[in-house]
Biopython code that builds the backbone (N, CA, C, O; Angstrom):
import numpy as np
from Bio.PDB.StructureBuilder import StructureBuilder

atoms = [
    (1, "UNK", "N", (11.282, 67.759, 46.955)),
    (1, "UNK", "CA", (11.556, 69.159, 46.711)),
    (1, "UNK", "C", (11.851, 69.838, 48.045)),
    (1, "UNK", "O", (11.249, 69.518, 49.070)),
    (2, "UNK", "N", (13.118, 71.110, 47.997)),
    (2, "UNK", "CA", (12.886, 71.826, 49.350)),
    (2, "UNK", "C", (12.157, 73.062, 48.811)),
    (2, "UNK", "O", (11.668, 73.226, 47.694)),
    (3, "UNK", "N", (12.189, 73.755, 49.685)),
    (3, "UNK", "CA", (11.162, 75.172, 49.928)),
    (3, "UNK", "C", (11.667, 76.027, 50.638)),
    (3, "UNK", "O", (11.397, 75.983, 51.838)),
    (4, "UNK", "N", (12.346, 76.828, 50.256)),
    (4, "UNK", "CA", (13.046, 77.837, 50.949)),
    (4, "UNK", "C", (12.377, 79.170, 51.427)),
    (4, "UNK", "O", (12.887, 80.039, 50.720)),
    (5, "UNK", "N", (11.467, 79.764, 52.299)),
    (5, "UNK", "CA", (11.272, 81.162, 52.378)),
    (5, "UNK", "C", (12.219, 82.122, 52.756)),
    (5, "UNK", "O", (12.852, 82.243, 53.805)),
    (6, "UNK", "N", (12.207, 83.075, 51.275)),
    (6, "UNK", "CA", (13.270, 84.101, 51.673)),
    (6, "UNK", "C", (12.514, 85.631, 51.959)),
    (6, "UNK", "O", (11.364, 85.978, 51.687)),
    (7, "UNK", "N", (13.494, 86.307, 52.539)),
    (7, "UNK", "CA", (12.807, 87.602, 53.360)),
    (7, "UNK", "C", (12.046, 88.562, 52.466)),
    (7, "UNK", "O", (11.274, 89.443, 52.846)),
    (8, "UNK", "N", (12.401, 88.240, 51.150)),
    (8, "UNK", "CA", (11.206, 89.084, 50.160)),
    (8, "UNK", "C", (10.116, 88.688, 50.317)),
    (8, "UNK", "O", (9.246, 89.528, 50.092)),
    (9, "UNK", "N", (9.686, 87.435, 50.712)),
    (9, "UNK", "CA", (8.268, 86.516, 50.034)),
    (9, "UNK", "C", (8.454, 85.552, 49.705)),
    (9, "UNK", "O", (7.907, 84.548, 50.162)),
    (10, "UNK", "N", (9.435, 85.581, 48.649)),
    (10, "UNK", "CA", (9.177, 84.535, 47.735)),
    (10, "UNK", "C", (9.579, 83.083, 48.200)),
    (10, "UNK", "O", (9.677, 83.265, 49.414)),
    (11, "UNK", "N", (9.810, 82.032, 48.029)),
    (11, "UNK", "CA", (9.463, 80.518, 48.261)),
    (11, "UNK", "C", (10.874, 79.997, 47.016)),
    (11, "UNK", "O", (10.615, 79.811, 45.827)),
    (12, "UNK", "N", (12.038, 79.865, 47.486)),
    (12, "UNK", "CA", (12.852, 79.085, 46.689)),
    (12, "UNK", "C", (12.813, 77.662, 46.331)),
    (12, "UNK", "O", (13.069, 76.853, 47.224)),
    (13, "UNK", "N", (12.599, 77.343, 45.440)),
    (13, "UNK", "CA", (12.677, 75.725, 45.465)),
    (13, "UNK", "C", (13.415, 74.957, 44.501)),
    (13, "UNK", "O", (13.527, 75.377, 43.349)),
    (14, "UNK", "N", (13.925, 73.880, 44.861)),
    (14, "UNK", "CA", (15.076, 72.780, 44.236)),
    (14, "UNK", "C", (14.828, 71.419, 44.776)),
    (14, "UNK", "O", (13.975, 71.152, 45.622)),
    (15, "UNK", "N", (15.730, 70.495, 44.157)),
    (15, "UNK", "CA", (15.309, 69.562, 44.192)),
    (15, "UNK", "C", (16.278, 69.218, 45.832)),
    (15, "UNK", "O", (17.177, 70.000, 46.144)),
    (16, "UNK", "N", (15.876, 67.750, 46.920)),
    (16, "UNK", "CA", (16.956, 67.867, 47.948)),
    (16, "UNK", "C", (17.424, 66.550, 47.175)),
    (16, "UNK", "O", (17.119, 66.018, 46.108)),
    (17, "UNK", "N", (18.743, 66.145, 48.727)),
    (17, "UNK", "CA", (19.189, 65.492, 48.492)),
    (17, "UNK", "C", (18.757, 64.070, 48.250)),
    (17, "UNK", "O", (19.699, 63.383, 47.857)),
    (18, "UNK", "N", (17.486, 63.346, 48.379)),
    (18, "UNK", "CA", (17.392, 62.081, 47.761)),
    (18, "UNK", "C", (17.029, 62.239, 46.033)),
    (18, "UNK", "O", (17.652, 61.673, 45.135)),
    (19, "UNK", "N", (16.332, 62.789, 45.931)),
    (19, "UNK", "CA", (16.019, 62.560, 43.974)),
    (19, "UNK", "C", (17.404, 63.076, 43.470)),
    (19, "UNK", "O", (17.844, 62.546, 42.449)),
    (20, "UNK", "N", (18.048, 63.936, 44.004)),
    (20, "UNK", "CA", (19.573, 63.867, 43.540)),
    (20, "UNK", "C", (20.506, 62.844, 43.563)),
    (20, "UNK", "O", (21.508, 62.749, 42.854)),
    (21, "UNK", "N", (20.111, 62.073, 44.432)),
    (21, "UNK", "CA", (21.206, 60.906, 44.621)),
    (21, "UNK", "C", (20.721, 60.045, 43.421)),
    (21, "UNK", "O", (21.636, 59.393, 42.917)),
    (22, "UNK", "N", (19.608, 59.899, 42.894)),
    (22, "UNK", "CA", (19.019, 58.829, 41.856)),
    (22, "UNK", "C", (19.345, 59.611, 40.172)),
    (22, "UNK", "O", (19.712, 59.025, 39.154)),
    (23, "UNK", "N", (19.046, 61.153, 40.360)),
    (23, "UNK", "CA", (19.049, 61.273, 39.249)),
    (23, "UNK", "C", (20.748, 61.807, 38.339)),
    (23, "UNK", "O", (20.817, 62.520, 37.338)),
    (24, "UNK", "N", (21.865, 61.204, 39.069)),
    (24, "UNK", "CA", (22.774, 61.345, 37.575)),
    (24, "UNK", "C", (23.168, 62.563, 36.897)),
    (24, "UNK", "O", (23.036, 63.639, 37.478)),
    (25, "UNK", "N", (23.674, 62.492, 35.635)),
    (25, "UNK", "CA", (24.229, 63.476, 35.116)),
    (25, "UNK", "C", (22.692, 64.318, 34.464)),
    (25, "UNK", "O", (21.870, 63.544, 33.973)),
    (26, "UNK", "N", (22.434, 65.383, 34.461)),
    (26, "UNK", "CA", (21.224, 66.048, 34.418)),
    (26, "UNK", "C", (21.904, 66.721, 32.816)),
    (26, "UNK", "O", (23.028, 67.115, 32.505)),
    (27, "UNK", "N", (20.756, 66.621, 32.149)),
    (27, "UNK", "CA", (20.693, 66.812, 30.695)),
    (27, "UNK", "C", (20.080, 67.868, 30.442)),
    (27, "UNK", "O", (20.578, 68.723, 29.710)),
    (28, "UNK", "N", (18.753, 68.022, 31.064)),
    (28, "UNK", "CA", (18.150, 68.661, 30.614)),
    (28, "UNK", "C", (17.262, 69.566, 31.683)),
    (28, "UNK", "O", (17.539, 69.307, 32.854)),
    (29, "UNK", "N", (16.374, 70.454, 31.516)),
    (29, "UNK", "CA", (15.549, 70.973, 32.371)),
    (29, "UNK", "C", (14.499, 72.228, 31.985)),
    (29, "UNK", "O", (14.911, 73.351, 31.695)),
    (30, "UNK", "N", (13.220, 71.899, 32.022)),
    (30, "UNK", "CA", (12.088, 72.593, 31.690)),
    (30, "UNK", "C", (11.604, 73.605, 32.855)),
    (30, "UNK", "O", (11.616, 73.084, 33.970)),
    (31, "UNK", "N", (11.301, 74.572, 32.822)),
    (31, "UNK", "CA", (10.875, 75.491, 33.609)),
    (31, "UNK", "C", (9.832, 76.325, 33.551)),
    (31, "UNK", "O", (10.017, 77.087, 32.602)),
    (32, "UNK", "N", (8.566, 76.614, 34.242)),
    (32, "UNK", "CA", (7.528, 77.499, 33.911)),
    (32, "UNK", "C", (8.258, 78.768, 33.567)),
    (32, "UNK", "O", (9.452, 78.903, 33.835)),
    (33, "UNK", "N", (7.560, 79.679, 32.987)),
    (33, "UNK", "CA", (8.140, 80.827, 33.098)),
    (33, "UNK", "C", (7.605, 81.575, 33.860)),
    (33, "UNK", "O", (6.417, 81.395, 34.131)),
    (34, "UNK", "N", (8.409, 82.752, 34.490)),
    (34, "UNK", "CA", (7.813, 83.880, 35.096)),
    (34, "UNK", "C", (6.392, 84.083, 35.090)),
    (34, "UNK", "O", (6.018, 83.767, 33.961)),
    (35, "UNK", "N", (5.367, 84.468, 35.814)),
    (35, "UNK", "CA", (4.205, 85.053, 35.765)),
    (35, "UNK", "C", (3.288, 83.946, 35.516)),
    (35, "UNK", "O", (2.094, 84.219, 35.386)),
    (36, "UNK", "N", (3.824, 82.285, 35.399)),
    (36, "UNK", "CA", (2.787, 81.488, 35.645)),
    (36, "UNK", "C", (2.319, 81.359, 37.261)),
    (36, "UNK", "O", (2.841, 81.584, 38.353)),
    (37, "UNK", "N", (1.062, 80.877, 36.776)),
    (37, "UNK", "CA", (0.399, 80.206, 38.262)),
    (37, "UNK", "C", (0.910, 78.954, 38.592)),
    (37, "UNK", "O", (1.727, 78.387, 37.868)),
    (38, "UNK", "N", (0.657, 78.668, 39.219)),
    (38, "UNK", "CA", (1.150, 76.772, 39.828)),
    (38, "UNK", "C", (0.214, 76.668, 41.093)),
    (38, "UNK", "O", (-0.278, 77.635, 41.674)),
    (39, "UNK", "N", (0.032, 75.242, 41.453)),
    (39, "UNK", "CA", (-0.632, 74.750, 42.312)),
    (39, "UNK", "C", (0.030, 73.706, 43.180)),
    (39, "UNK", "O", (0.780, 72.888, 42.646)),
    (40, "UNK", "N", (-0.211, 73.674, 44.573)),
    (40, "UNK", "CA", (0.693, 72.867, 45.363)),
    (40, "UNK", "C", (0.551, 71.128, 45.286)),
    (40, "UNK", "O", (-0.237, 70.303, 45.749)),
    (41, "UNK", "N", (1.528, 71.094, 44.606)),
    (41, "UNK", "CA", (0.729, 69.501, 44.799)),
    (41, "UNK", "C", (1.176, 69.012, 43.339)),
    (41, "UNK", "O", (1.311, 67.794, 43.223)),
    (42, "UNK", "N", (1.435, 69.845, 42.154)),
    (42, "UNK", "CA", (0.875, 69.666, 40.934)),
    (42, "UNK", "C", (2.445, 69.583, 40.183)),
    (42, "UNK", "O", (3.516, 69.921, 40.686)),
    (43, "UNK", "N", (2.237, 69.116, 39.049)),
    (43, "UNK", "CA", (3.373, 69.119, 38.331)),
    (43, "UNK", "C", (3.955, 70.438, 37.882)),
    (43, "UNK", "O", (2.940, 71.135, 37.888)),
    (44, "UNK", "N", (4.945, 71.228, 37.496)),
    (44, "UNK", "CA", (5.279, 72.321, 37.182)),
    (44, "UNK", "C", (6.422, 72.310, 36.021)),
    (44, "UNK", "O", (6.463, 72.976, 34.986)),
    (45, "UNK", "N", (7.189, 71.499, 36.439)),
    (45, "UNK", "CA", (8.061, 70.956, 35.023)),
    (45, "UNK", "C", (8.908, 69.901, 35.146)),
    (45, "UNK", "O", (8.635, 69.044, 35.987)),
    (46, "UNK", "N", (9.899, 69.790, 34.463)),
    (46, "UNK", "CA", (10.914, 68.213, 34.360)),
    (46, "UNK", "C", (12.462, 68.566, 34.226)),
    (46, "UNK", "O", (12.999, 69.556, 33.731)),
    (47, "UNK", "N", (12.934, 67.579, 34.751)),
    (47, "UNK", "CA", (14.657, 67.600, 34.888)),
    (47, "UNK", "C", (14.634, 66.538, 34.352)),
    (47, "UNK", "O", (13.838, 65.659, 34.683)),
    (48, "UNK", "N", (15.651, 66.386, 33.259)),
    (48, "UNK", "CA", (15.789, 64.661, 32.736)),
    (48, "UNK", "C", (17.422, 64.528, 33.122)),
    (48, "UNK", "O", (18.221, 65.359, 33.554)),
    (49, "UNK", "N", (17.504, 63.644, 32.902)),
    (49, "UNK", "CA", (18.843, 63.124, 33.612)),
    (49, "UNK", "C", (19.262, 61.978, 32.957)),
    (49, "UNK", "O", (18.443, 61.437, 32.215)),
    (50, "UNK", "N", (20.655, 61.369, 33.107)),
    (50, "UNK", "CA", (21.066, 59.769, 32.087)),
    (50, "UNK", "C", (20.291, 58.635, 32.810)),
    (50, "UNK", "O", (20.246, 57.526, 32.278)),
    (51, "UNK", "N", (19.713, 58.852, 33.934)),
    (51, "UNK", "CA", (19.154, 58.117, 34.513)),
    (51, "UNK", "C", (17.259, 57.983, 34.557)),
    (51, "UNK", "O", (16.409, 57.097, 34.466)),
    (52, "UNK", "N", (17.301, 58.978, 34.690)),
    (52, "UNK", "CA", (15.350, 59.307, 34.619)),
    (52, "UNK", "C", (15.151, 60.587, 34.553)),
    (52, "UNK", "O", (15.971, 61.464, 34.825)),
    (53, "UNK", "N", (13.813, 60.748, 34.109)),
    (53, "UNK", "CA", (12.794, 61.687, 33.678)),
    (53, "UNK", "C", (12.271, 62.028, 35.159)),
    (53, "UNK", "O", (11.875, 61.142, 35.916)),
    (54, "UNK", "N", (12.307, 63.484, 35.532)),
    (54, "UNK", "CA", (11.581, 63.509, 37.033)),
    (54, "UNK", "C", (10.278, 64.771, 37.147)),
    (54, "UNK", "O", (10.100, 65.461, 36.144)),
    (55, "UNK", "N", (10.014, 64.848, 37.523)),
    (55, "UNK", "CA", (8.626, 65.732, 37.654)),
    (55, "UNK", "C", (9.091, 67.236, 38.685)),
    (55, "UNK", "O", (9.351, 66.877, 39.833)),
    (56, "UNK", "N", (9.171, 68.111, 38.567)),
    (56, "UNK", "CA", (9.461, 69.402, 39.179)),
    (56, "UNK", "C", (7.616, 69.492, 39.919)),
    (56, "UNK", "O", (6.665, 69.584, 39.143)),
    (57, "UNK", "N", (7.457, 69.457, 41.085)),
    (57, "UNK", "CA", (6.118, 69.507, 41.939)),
    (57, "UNK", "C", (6.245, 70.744, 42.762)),
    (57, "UNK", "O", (7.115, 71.016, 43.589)),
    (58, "UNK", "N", (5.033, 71.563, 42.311)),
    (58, "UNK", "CA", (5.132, 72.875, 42.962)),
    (58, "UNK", "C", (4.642, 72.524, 44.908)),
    (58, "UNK", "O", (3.616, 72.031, 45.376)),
    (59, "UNK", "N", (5.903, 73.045, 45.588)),
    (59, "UNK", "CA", (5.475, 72.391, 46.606)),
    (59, "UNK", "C", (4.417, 73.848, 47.375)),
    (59, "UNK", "O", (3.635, 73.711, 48.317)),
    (60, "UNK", "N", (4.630, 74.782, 46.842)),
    (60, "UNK", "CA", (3.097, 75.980, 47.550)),
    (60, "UNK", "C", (2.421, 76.383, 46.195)),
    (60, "UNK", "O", (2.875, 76.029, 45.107)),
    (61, "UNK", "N", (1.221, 77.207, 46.358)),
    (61, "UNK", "CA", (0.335, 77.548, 45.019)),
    (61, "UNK", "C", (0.671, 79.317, 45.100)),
    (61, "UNK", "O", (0.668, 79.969, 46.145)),
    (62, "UNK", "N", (0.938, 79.838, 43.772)),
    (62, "UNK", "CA", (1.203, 81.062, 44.088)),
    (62, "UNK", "C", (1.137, 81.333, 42.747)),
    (62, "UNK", "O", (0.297, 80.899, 41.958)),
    (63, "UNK", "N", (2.552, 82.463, 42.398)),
    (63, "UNK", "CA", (3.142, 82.743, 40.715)),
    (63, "UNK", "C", (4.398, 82.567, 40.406)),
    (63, "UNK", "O", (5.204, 82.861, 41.289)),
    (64, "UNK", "N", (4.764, 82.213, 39.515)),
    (64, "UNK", "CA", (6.152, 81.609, 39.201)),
    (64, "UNK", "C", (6.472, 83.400, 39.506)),
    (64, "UNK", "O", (5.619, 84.280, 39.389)),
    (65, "UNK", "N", (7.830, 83.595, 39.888)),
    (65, "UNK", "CA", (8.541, 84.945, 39.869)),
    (65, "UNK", "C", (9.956, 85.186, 39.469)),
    (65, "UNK", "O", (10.522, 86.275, 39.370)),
    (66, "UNK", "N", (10.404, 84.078, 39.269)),
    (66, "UNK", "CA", (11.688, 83.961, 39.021)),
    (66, "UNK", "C", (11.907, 82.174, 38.548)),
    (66, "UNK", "O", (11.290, 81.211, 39.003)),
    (67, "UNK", "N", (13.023, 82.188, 37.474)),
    (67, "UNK", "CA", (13.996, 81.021, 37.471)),
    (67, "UNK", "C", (15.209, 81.300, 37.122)),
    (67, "UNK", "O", (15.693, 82.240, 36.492)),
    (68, "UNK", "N", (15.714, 80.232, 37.677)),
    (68, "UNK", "CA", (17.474, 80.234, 37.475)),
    (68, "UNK", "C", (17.843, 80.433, 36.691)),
    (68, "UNK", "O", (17.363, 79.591, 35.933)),
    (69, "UNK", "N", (18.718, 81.267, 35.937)),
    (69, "UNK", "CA", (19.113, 81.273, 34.612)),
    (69, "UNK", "C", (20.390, 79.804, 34.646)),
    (69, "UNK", "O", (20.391, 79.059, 33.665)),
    (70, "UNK", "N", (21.233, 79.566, 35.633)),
    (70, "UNK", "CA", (21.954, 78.515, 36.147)),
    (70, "UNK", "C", (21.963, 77.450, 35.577)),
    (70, "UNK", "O", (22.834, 76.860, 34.937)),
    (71, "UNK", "N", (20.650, 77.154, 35.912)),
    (71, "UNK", "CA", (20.152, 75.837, 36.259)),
    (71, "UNK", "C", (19.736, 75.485, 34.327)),
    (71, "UNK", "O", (20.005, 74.447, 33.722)),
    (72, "UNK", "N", (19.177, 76.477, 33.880)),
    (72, "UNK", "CA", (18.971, 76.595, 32.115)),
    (72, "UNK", "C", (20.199, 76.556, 31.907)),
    (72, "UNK", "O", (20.525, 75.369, 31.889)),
    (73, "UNK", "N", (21.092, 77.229, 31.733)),
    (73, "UNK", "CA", (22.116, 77.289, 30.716)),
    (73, "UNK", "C", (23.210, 75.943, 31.298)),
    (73, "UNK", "O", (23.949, 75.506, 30.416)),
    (74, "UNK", "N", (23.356, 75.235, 32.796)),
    (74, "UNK", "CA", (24.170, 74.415, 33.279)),
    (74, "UNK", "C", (22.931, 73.440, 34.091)),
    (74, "UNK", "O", (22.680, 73.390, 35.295)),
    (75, "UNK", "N", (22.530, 72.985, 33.379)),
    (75, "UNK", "CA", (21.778, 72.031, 34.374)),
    (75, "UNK", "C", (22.082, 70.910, 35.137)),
    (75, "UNK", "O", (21.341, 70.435, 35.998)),
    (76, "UNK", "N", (23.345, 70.423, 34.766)),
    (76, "UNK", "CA", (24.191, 69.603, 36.325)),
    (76, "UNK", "C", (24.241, 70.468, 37.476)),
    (76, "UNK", "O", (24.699, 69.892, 38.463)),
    (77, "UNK", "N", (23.901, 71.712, 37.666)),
    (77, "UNK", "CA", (23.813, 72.358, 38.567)),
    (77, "UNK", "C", (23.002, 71.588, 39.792)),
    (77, "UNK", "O", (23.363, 71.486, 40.964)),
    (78, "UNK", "N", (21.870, 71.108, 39.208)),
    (78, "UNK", "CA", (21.131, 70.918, 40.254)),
    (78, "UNK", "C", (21.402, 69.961, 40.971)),
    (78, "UNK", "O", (20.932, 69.736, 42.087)),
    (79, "UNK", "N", (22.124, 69.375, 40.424)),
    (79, "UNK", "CA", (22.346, 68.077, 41.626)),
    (79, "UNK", "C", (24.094, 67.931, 41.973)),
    (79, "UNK", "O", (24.640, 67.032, 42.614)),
    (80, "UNK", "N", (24.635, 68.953, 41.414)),
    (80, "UNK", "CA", (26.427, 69.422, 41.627)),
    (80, "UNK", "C", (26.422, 70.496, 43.031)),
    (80, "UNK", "O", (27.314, 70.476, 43.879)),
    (81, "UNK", "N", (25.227, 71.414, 43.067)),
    (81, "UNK", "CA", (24.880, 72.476, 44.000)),
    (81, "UNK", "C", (23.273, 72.625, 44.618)),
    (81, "UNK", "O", (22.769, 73.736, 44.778)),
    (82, "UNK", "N", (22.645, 71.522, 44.898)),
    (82, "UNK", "CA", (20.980, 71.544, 45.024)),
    (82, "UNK", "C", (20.446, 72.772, 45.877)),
    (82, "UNK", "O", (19.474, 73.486, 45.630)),
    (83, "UNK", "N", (21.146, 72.821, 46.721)),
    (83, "UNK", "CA", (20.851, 73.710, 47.457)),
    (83, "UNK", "C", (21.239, 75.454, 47.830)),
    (83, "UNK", "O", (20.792, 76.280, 48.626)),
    (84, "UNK", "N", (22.344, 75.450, 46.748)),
    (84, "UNK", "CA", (22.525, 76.737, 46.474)),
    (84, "UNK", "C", (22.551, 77.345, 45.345)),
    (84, "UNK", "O", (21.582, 78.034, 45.027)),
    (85, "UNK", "N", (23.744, 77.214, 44.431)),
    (85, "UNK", "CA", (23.391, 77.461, 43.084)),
    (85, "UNK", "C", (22.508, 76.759, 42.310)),
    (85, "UNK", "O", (22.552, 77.071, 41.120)),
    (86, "UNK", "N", (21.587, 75.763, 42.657)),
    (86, "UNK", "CA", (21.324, 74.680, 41.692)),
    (86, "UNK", "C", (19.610, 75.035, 42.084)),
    (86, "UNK", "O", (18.841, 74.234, 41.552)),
    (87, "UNK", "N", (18.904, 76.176, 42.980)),
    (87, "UNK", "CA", (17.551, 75.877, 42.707)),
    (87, "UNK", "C", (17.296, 76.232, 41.686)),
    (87, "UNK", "O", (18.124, 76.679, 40.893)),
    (88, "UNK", "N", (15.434, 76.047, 41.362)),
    (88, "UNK", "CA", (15.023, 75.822, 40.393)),
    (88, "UNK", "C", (14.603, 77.303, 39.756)),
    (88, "UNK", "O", (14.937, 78.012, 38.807)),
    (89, "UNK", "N", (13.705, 77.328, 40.817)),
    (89, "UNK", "CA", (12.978, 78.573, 40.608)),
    (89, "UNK", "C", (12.357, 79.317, 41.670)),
    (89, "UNK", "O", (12.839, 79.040, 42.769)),
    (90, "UNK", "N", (11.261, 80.339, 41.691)),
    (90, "UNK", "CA", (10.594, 81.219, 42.978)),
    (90, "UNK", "C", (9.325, 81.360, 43.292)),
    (90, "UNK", "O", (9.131, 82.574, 43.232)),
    (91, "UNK", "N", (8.784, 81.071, 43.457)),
    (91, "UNK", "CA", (7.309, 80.908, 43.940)),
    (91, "UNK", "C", (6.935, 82.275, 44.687)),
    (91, "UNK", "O", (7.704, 82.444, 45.633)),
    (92, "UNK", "N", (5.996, 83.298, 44.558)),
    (92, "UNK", "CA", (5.569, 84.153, 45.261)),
    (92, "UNK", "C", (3.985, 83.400, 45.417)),
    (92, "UNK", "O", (3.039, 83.210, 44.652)),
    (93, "UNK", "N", (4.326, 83.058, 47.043)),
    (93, "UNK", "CA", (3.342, 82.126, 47.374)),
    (93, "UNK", "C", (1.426, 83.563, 47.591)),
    (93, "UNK", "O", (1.194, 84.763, 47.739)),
    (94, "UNK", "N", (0.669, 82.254, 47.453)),
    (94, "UNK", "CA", (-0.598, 82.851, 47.330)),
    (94, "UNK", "C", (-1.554, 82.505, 48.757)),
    (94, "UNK", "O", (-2.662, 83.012, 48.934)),
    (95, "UNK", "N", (-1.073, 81.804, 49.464)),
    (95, "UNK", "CA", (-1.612, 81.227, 50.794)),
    (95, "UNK", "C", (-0.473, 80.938, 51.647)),
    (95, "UNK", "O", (0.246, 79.950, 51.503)),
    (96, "UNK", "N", (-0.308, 81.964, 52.673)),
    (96, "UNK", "CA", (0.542, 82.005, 54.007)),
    (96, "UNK", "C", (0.843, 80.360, 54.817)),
    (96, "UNK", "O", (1.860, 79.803, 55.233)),
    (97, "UNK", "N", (-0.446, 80.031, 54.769)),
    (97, "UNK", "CA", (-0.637, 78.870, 55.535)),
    (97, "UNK", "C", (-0.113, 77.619, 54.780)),
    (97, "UNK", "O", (0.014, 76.599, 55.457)),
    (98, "UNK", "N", (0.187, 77.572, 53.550)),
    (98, "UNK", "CA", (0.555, 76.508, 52.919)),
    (98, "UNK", "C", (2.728, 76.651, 52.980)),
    (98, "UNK", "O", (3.532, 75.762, 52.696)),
    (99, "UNK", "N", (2.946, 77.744, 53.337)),
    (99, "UNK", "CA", (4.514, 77.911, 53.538)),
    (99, "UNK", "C", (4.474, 77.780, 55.128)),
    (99, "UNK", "O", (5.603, 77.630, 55.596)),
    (100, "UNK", "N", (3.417, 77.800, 56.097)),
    (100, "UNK", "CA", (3.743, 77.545, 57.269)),
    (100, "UNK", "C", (3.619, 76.148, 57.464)),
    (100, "UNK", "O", (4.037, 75.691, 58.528)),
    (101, "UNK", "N", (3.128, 75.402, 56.639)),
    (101, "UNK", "CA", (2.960, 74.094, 56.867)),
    (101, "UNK", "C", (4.220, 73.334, 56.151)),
    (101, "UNK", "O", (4.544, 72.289, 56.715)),
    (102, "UNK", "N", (4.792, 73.607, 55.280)),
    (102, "UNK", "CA", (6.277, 73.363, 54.896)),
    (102, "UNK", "C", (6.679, 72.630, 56.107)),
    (102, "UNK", "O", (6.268, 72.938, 57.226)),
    (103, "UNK", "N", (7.692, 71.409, 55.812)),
    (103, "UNK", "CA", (8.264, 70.608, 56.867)),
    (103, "UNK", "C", (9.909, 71.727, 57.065)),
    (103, "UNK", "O", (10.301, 72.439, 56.141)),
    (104, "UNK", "N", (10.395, 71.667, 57.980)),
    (104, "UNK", "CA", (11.516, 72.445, 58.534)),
    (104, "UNK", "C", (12.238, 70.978, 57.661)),
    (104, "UNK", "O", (11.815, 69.886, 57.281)),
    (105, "UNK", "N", (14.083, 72.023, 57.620)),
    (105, "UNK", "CA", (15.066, 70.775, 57.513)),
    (105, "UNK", "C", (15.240, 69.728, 58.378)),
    (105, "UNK", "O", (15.570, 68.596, 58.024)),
    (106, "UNK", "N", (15.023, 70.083, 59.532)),
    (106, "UNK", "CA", (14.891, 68.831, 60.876)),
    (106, "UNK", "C", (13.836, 67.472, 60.698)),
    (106, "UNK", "O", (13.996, 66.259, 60.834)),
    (107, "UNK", "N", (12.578, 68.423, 60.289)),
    (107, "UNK", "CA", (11.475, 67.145, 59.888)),
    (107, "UNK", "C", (11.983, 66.648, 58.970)),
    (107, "UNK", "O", (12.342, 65.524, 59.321)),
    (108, "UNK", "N", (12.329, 66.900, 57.579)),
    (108, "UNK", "CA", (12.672, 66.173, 56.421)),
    (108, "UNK", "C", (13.249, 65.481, 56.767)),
    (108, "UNK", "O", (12.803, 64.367, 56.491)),
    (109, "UNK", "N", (14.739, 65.449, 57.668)),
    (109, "UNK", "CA", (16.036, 64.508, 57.902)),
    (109, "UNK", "C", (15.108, 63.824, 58.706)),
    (109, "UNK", "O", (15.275, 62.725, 58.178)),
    (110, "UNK", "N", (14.391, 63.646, 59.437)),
    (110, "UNK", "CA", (13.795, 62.621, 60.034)),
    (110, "UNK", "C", (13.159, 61.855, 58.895)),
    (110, "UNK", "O", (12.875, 60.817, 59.493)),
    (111, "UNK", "N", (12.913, 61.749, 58.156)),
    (111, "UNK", "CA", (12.034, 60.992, 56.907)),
    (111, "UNK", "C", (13.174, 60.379, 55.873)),
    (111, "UNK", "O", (13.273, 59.235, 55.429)),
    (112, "UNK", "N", (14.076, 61.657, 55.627)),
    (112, "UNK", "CA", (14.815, 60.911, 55.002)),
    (112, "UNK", "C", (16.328, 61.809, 54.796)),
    (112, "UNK", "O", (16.659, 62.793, 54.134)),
    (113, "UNK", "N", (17.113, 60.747, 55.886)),
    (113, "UNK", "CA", (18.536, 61.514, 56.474)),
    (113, "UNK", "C", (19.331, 61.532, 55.399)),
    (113, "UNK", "O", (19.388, 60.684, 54.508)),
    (114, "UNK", "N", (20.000, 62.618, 55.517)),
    (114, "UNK", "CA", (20.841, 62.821, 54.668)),
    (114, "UNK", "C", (22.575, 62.403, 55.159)),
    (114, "UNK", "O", (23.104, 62.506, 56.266)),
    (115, "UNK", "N", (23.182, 61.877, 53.755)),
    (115, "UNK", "CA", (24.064, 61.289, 54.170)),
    (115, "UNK", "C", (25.447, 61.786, 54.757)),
    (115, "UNK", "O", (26.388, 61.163, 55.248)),
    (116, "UNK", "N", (25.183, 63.440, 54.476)),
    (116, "UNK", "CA", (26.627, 64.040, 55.434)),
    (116, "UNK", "C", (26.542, 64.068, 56.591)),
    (116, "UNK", "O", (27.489, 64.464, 57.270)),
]
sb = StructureBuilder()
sb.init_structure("model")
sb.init_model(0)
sb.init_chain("A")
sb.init_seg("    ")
for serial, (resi, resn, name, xyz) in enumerate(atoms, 1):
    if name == "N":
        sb.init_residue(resn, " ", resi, " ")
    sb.init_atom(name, np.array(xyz, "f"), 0.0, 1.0, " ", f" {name:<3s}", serial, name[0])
structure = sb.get_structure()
């Protein structure tokens, strides 16, 4: 998952580029709704795909505040646009320290480079 902090607060998140490369033409996609809680670490919902079933993992603990309408009504989005039109949803995080601990895009590509 990435984790975007944007200047409101809130915590964008989508899937990056490796579970996109595995998961295929995307079928389907489940989403908390607005005004749930979530926990970092924890399952939150599912993208199915012609290929596999994947787990949406809340990567901070906060309240759901938003989802894509996008990503519901076109869900190849997410892996046609992952990183712009294609996130998932918004996290209005509940602990500062868990979005400062977020890996930057630099750390991630060290773990796992991306192929452009």
């Amino acid at each position: 998952m990435w984790a975007r902090p944007e200047s409101d607060g809130a915590v964008h998140v989508g899937f990056t580029h490796v579970p996109c490369s595995y998961l295929g033409d995307v079928v389907f996609v489940e989403l908390p709704p607005p005004g749930t809680e979530v926990r970092a670490g924890e399952p939150i919902g599912l993208v199915e795909s012609s290929a596999a079933v994947c787990e949406i993992v809340a990567p901070v603990s906060g309240i759901v505040s938003e989802v894509n309408p996008a990503v519901e009504g076109a869900p190849e989005t997410i892996t046609v646009d992952p990183f712009e039109g294609g996130w998932l949803l918004a996290i209005r995080p509940s602990d500062p320290a868990e979005v400062e601990a977020l890996l930057s895009v630099e750390e991630y590509d060290r773990f796992f480079p991306s192929e452009e």
